[in-house]
SELOLUM-211598 format. One record per residue: residue in three letters; z, x, y negated of N, C-alpha, C, CB in turn. Coordinates in steps of 0.02 Angstrom, whole numbers, plus 50000, padded with zeros to 5 digits. Glycine has a CB too. Layout:
<sites>
alaZXYZXYZXYZXY ...
</sites>
This chain:
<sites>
unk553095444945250553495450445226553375456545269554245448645226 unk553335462945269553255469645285553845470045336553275474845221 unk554455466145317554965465745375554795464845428555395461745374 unk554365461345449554015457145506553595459745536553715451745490 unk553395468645526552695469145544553165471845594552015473145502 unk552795474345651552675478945706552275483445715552575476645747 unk552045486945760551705492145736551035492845773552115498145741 unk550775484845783550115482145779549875478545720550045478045829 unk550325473845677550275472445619550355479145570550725467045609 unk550695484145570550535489345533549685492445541551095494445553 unk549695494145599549095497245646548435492145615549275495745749 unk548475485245601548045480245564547955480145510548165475145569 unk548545480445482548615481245396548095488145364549585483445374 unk548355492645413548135502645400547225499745410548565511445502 unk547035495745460546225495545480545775491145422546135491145563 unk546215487845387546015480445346545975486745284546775471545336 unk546355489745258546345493545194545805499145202547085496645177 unk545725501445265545465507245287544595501945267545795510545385 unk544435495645308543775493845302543775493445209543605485845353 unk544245490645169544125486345095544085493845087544775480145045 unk544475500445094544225507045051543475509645048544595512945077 unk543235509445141542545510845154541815505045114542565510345242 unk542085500645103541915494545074541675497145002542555489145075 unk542285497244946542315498344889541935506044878543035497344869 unk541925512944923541765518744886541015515744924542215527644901 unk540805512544979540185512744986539795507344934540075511445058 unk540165502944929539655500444851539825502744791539665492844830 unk540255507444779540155512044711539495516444738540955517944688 unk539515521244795539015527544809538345523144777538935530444910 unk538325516644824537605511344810537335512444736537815502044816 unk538065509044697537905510144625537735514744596538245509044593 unk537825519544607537585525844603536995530844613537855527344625 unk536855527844690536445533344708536965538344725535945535744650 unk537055540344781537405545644793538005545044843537595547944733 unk538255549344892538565546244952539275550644926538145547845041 unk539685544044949540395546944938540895545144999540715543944868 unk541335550344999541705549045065542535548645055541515555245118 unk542825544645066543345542345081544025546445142543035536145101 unk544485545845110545065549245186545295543445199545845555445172 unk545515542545264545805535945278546345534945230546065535245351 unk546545529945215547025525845166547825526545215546675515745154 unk548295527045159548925529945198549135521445184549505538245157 unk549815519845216550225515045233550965513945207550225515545292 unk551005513045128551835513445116552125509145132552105513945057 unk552815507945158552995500345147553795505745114553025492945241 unk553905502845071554445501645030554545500144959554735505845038 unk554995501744925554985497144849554475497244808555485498944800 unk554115495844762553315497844742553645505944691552745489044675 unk554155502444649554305510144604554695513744636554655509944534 unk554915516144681554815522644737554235526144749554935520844803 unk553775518844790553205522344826552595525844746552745514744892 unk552695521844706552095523344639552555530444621552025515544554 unk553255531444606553445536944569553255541444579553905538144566 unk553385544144686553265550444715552405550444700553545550944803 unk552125545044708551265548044725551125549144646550535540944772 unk551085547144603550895545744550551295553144490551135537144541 unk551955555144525552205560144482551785567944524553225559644483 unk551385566844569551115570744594550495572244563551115569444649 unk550075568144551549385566844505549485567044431549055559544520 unk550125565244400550285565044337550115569844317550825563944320 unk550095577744345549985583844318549185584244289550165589244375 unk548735582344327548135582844330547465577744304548155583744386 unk547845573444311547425565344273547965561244238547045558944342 unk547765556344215548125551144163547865542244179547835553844071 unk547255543944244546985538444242546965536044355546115540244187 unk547045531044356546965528444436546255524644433547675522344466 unk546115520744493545705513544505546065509444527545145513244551 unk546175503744505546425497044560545835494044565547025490844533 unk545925491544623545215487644655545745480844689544635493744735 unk545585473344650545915467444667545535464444732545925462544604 unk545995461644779545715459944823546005454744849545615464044856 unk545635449344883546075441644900545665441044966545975433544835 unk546165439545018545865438145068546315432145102545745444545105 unk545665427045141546065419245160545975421845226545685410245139 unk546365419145243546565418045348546885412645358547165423945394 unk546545407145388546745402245410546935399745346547205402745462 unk546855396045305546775395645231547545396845203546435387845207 unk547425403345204548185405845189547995410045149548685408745246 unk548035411945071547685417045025548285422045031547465414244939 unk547935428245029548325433845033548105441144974548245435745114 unk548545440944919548135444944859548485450844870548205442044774 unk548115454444834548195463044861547845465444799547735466144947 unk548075473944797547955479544741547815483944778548495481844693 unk547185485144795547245492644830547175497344748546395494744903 unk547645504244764547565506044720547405513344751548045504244674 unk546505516144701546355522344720546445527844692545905522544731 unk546725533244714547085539244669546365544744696548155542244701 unk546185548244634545575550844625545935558544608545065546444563 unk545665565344632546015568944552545645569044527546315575444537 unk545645571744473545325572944399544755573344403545505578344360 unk544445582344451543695580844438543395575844479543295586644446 unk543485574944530543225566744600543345561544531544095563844704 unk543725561344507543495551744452542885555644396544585546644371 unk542825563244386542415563344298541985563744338542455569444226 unk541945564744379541085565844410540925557044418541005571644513 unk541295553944448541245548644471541065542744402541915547844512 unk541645542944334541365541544273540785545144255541815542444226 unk540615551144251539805553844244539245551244279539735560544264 unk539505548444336538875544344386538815537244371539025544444472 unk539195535044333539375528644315538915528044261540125527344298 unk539045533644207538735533544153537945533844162539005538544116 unk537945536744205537025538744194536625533244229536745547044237 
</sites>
């Protein structure tokens, strides 16, 4: 539970999302052809429809569309599933669907 972290397990959590973000835009750039760069990944912890309302009524103006990227990771055979979810604006995803396309 997020109750439990401290702020080395936060500080872990922030480095684990930070590698799966650098991860995911560097094998999209791959797919591509073309280098893309990433801001470090922020850290919510509270209710999910809080944290989705504020970010998401912010982008609502400008796009209609996100990325989720699913992710499962075992430790000590303990599975641990996850959503990173990537918020693009508008033109960063059409360029990004245009590079997709071609």
């Amino acid at each position: 539970s997020s109750d439990s972290l401290d702020i080395y397990g936060e500080s872990a959590l922030k480095e684990v999302g930070n590698i799966t973000a650098s991860t995911y835009v560097s094998a999209l750039a791959e797919v591509v052809s073309k280098k893309y760069l990433h801001s470090v990944p922020a850290l919510v912890i509270d209710m999910l429809q809080a944290t989705l309302d504020g970010v998401l009524s912010a982008l609502a103006l400008e796009t209609d569309k996100v990325v989720l990227n699913r992710a499962e990771f075992i430790v000590d055979n303990t599975v641990i599933d996850g959503t990173f979810l990537f918020l693009l604006d508008a033109k960063s995803l059409d360029e990004i669907l245009k590079d997709l396309r071609s």
